[in-house]
N, C-alpha and C positions, 0 to 999 in steps of 0.2 A: 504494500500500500504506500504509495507515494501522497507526502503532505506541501503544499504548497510554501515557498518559503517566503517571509516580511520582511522587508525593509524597515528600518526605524521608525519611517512617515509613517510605513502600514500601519507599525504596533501603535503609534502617537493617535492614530485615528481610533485607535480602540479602548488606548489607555493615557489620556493628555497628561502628560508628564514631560517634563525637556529633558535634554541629552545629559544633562549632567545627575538628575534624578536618578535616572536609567542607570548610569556609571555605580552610583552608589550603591541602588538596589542589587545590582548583580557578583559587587565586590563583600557585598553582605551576604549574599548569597539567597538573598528575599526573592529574587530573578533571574528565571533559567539566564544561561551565557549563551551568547550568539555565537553564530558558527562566521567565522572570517573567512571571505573570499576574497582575495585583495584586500584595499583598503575601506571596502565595505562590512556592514555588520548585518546577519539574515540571522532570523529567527524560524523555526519549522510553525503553521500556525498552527497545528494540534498542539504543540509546548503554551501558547499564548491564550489558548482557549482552557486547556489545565489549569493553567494561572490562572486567569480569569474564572473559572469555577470555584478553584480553591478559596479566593478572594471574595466570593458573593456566601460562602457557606462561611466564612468567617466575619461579616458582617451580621453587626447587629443597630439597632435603634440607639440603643445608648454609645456605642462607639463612634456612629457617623454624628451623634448630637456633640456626643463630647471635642470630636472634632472640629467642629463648625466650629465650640465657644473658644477655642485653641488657635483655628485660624489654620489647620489643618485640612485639608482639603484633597 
């Protein structure tokens, strides 16, 4: 099964975060790692949809509130 691979733009459209965010998360390890082709960065988008699941099942009401009054977003 072959999965289609994202561009940073891609992932940005799915998850608005800037490049520097992105750096962080994936050095923390919060973010799968892109696979380098050159000086580009690609993502497989089944990884990005995991992520994404992972991230809506760890959501709750008081954490997105908590976040708001944080400035968190």
């Amino acid at each position: 099964m072959s999965t289609q691979l994202l561009t940073l733009k891609d992932v940005q459209k799915r998850i608005p975060a800037g490049r520097t965010t992105f750096t962080r998360w994936i050095k923390s390890g919060e973010f799968p790692p892109p696979t380098i082709i050159g000086a580009s960065l690609f993502w497989p988008e089944d990884q990005i949809e995991i992520y994404l699941t992972s991230r809506r099942s760890d959501w709750t009401p008081s954490k997105a509130a908590e976040a708001s009054m944080t400035g968190i977003n």
